[in-house]
C-alpha positions as CSV (number, residue, x, y, z in Angstrom):
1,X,136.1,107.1,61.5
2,X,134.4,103.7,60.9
3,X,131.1,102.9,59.1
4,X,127.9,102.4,61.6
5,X,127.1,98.9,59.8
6,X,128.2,96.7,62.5
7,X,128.8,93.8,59.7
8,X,131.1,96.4,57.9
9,X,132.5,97.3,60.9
10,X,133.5,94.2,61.7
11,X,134.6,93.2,58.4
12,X,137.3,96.0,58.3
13,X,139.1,94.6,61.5
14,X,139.3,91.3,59.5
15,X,140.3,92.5,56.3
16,X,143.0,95.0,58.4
17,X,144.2,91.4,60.1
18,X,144.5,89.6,56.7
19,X,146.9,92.0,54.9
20,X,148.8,92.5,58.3
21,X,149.2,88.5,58.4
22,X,150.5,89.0,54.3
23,X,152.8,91.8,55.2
24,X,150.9,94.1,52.6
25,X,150.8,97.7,53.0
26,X,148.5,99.4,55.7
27,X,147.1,102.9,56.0
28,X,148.0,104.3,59.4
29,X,144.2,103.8,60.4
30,X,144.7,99.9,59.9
31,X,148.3,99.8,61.3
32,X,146.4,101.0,64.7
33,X,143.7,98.2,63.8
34,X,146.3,96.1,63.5
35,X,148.4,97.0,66.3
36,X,145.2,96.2,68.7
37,X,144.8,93.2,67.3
38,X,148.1,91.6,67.6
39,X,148.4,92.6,71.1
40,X,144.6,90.6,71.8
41,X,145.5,87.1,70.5
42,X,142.7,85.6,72.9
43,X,140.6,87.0,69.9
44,X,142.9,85.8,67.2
45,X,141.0,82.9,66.0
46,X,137.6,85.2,65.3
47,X,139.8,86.2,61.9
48,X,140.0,82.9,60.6
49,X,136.6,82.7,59.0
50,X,134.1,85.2,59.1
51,X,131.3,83.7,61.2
52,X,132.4,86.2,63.8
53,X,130.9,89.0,60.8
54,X,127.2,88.0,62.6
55,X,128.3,86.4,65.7
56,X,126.0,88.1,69.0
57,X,127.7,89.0,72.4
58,X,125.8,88.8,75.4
59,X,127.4,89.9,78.4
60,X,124.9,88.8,80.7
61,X,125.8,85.5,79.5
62,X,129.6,86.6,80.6
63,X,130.7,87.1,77.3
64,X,133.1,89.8,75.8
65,X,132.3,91.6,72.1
66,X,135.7,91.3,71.3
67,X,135.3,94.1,68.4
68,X,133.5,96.4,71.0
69,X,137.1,95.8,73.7
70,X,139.0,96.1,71.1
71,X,137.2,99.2,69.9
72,X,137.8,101.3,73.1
73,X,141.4,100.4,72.7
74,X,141.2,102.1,69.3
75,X,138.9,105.4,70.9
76,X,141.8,105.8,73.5
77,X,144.4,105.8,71.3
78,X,143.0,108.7,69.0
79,X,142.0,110.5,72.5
80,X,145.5,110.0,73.6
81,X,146.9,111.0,70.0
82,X,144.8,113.9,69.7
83,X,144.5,114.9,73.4
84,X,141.0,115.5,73.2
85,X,139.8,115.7,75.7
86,X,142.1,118.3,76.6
87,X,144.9,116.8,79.2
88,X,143.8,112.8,79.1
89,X,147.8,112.7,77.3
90,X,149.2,113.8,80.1
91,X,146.8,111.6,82.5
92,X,147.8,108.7,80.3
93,X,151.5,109.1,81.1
94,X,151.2,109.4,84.4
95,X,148.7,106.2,84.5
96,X,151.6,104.8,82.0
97,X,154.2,105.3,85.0
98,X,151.8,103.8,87.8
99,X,150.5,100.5,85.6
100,X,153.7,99.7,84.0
101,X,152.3,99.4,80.3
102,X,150.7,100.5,77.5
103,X,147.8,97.3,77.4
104,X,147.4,97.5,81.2
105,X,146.8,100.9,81.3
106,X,144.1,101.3,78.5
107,X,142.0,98.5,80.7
108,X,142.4,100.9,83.3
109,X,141.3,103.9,81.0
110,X,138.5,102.0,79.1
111,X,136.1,101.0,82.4
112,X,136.2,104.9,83.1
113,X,135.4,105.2,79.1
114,X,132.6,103.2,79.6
115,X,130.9,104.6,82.6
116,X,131.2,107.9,81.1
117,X,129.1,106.6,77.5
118,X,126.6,104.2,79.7
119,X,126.2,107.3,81.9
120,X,125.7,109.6,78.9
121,X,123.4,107.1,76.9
122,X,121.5,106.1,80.4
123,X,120.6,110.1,80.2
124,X,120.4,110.8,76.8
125,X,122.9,113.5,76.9
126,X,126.7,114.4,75.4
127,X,129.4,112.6,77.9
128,X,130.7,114.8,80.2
129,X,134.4,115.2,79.5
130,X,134.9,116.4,82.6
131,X,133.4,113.6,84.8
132,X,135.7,111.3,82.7
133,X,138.7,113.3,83.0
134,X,137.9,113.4,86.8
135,X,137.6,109.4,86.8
136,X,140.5,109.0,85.2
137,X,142.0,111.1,87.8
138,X,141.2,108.8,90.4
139,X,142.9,106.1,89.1
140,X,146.0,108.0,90.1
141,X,144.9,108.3,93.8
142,X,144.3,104.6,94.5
């Protein structure tokens, strides 16, 4: 989907932003860029010159990548579009119903996306679509 060159990478969301704010044409892959962005404008202003191309995030400093958040969004809305895995369409429905929107609801969705990768990277092994499914489970039960 998206090049592994983090400057790249990052250069994409800004160029996507760009033609969105000149009402050029998008390909449906930078209407969902697009999308994400314009419903994050804390991270607006990171598109007005492209220092944020080699800016570093350090969480430990309590700092938010803003491309990696925004990211997520983008992996949960081609798990939702795709329903792979298997059933996380009709878990994100029901989460849909319980949260009250679409934004709240990925937040939900994305810590139990990033358990599963951290848990998958911390044991150098495939994530286990099941233990995700299963977290995103419980978020129905509390």
């Amino acid at each position: 989907m998206f090049s592994q060159n983090r400057q790249q990478l990052r250069k994409m969301y800004h160029d996507t932003w760009q033609k969105k704010l000149a009402n050029e044409s998008l390909s449906a892959l930078e209407s969902m860029v697009a999308q994400v962005i314009s419903e994050h404008p804390e991270y607006h202003s990171i598109f007005n010159n492209d220092a944020s191309l080699e800016q570093e995030y350090f969480v430990e400093h309590g700092e938010t990548n803003p491309f990696l958040h925004m990211g997520l969004h983008i992996s949960l809305h081609e798990q939702i579009s795709t329903d792979r895995p298997f059933g996380i369409r009709a878990l994100y429905q029901q989460l849909q119903a319980k949260f009250g929107n679409a934004h709240d609801t990925e937040h939900q969705m994305m810590e139990c996306l990033t358990e599963s990768l951290w848990l998958a990277q911390r044991n150098n092994q495939a994530p286990s679509e099941s233990d995700y499914l299963a977290a995103l489970q419980k978020l129905l039960e509390k």
